[in-house]
Structures are given as structure tokens and as C-alpha cells.
ZAMARGU-4260 file (C-alpha; in steps of 0.2 Angstrom, whole numbers, plus 5000, padded with zeros to 4 digits):
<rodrens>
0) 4991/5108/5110 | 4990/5088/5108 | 5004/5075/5105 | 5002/5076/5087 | 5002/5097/5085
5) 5016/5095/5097 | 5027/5082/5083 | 5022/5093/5069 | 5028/5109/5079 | 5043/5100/5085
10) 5047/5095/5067 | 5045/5112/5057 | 5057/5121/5070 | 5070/5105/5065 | 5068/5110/5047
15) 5055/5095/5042 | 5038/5094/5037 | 5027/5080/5047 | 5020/5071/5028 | 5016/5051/5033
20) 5005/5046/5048 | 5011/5031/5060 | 4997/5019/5051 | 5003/5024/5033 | 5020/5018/5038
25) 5015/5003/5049 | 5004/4998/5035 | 5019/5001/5019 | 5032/4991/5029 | 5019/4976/5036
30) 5013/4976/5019 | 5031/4974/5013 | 5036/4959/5025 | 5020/4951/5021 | 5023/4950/5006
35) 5041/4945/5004 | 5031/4930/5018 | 5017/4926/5006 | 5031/4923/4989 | 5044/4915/5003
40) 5030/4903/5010 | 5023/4897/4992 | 5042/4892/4986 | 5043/4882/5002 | 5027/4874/4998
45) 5021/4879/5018 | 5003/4883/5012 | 4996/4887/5027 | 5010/4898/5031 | 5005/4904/5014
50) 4985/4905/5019 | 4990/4917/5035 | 5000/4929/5023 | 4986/4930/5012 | 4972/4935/5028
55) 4983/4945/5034 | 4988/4954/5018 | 4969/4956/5016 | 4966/4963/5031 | 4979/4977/5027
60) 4974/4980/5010 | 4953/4983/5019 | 4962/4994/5031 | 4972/5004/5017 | 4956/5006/5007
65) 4945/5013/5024 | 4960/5025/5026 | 4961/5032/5010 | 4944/5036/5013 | 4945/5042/5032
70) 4964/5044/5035 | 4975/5057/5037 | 4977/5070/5023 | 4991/5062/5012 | 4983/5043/5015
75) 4966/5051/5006 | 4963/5044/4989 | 4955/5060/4984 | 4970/5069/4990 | 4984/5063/4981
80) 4976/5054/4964 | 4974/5066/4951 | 4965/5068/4932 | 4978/5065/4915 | 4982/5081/4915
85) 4991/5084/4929 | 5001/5068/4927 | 5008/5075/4909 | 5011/5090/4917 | 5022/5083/4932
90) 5030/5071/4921 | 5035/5088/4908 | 5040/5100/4921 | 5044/5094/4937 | 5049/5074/4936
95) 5068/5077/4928 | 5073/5093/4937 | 5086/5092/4948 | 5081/5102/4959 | 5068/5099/4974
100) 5047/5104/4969 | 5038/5113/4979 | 5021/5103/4978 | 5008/5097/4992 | 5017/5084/5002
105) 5014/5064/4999 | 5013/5056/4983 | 5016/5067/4967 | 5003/5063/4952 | 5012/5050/4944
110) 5017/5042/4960 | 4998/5043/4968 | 4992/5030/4953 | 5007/5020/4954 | 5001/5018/4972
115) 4984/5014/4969 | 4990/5000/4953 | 4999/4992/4966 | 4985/4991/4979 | 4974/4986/4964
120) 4986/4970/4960 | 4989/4966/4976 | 4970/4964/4981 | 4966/4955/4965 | 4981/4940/4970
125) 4973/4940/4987 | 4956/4937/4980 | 4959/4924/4965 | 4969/4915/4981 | 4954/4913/4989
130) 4946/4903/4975 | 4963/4894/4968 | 4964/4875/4966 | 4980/4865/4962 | 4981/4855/4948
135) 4978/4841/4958 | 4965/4846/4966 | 4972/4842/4984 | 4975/4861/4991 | 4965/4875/4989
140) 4960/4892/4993 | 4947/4894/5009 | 4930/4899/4996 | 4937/4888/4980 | 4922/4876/4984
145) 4911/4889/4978 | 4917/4888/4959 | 4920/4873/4948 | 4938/4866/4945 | 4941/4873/4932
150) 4937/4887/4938 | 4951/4886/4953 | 4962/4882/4939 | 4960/4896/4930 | 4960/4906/4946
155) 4976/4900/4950 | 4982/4901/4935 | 4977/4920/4936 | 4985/4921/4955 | 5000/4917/4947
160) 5001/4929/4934 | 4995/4944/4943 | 5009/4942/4956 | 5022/4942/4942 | 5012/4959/4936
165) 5013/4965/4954 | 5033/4960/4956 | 5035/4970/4941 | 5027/4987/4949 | 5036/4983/4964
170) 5052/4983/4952 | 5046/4999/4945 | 5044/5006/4963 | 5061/5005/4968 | 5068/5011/4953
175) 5057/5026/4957 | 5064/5027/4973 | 5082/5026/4966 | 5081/5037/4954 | 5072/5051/4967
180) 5088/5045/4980 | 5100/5049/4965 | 5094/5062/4952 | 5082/5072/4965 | 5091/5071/4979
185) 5076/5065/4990 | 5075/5050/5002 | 5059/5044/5000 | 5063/5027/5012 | 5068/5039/5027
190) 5051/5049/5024 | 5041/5033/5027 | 5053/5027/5041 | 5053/5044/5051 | 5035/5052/5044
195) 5042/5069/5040 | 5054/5074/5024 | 5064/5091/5021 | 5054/5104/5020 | 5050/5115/5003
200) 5056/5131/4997 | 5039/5138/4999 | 5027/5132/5015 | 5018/5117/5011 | 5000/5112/5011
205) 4997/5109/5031 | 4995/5088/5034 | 4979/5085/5047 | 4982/5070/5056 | 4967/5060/5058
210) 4966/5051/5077 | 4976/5035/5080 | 4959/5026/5089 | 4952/5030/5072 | 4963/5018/5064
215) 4965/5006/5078 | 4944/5006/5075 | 4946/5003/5054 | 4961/4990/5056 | 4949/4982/5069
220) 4932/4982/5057 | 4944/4975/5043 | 4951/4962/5053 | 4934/4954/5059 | 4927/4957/5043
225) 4942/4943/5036 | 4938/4933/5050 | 4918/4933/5050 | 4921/4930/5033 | 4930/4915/5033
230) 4923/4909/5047 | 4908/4908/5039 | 4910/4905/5022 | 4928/4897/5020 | 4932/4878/5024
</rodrens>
């Protein structure tokens, strides 16, 4: 039996159910504080502060997108996101009862394509950042000498408004976490903090854990993949 088949025994004996993998929560809360850097860093006007939020925001957002596809179970795209359907359904039955679902561990069908908007928005403001132009012309994003100035204008016009878009899903996502705190009676931030959660009235879908040198290998693709990148192509 390995480390990780030892953590997961160890956690169903102690009444929890191992659900978030060490990457998935080093990712959520180094995507938090790079954010919260990134909006911090553009009010101060320190734009190259700014610049290494940004690559390194990028960098995270390529990782989470090889994970979802690679990753443990509840990190996989095809795992959590699910058709119309099953959103309605959740939202009808299951989103204002009281009492805890039992349902596959991870997201639920609303919140899996809450997750993915986010990562969506998030992307974008990285990438129209890459391109922006001030209005005077005088900083600008690493690849904005690719387009015209109008162009990074517009592009920085766009960042602008897609963070206001992404600090309004990021509103929405707290809410949600208050109201599963309050109404549900489930603590979502101590899930992502510890990796395990309560377990279920019935036994849950079992949670593979993919390898940690796998993801040390994706994060470190993604992060060269930035670099090579702007090495080569930004000024």
C-alpha cells in the first residue's frame, strides 16, 4: 500500500472521504493570492509587479487546464461538468435541501461550470494583458507590438472589463460557499484546505489520485511553455 492508499485508508476510518488532491488545492489558493497580487499590483501602478502576476497566473491556468485533462479524478473536466439536464435537475432537487446529498465527491453540476466560467474569464484577462497598450502609449503588455494601437486599446479596454466580469463570479463564488457553510451545513473552504470532506450517507464514488511527479511534470511543461514564449516572442 503507497502513501496515498494509506491517506485515503487513514481518512475513511476518521469518518472522511479523501475528494481534492495536493495540486487542486495548491493551485485554488495560489490562484487566489495571485490574483488578489495582480488587482493589488495594477492599483499601485507597479506594472511589472503586475507583468509577474500575470506569467505566473498563466502558468497556473496551462497547469489547471493539463490537469483537468490528466489529474486526479475530481480535477477531470470530463468528470465533474455535466449536460443541461443534470444542472436543472440538481438545482430542483438537491440545491435547497437541507439536508447533505449523497453525490460523487467534487463539484456538483452547477458548481463544475461555475468552475470552468471562472477559469474561462481568468485566461481571457491574462491573454488581452498580453496585448494591452495604455492610453498613452508608454506601457504595455509583452506581445502588444504585434497588433496596432488601437488595437491594445481596445484590448485593454477588454482586460479591464473582463476582470470586473471575473470579480463578479468570484463574488458569486463566495456566496455559494456561504450559503453551502449556512443552509447545507457543509464547509467547502476546509475541504480544499485539508482535501477530504464528511463523508456521505451512502459510499461514494472512490477518488484515484493521479501521481504527484505527474503534476510537478505538467506545472513544469506550462511553466517553460510561458517562458519560451515570452522569451521569444515578447519584448
Amino acid at each position: 500500500m503507497n502513501m496515498a492508499d494509506n491517506n485515503l485508508h487513514r481518512n475513511r476510518q476518521a469518518g472522511r472521504t479523501p475528494v481534492w488532491d495536493l495540486p487542486t488545492r495548491l493551485f485554488h489558493w495560489a490562484l487566489v493570492a495571485l490574483i488578489a497580487g495582480a488587482w493589488w499590483s495594477a492599483e499601485q501602478r507597479l506594472l511589472e509587479w503586475h507583468r509577474y502576476c500575470g506569467y505566473g497566473l498563466l502558468t497556473l491556468l496551462l497547469f489547471r487546464l493539463a490537469w483537468g485533462l490528466f489529474g486526479s479524478t475530481t480535477a477531470q473536466f470530463n468528470y465533474f461538468l455535466r449536460g443541461p439536464v443534470r444542472v436543472l435537475a440538481y438545482c430542483r432537487r438537491e440545491l435547497w435541501a437541507r439536508e447533505k446529498q449523497s453525490q460523487q465527491p467534487g463539484h456538483n453540476p452547477l458548481g463544475g461550470w461555475s468552475v470552468l466560467a471562472m477559469l474561462a474569464l481568468a485566461l481571457l484577462q491574462i491573454l488581452l494583458g498580453l496585448f494591452a497598450v495604455d492610453i498613452d502609449g508608454i506601457e504595455s503588455g509583452p506581445l502588444a507590438y504585434l497588433i496596432s494601437f488601437d488595437g491594445g486599446r481596445l484590448a485593454a479596454q477588454t482586460h479591464h472589463l473582463v476582470f470586473k466580469v471575473l470579480l463578479s463570479f468570484i463574488g458569486l463564488h463566495i456566496a455559494a460557499i456561504a450559503f453551502y457553510r449556512i443552509h447545507k451545513k457543509e464547509n467547502l473552504v476546509s475541504a480544499m484546505i485539508s482535501g477530504s470532506e464528511t463523508n456521505r450517507d451512502r459510499e461514494p464514488l472512490a477518488v484515484h489520485f493521479a501521481p504527484l511527479w505527474r503534476a510537478a511534470a505538467l506545472f513544469s511543461l506550462s511553466a517553460a511553455a510561458v517562458f519560451i514564449s515570452l522569451h521569444f516572442f515578447g519584448r
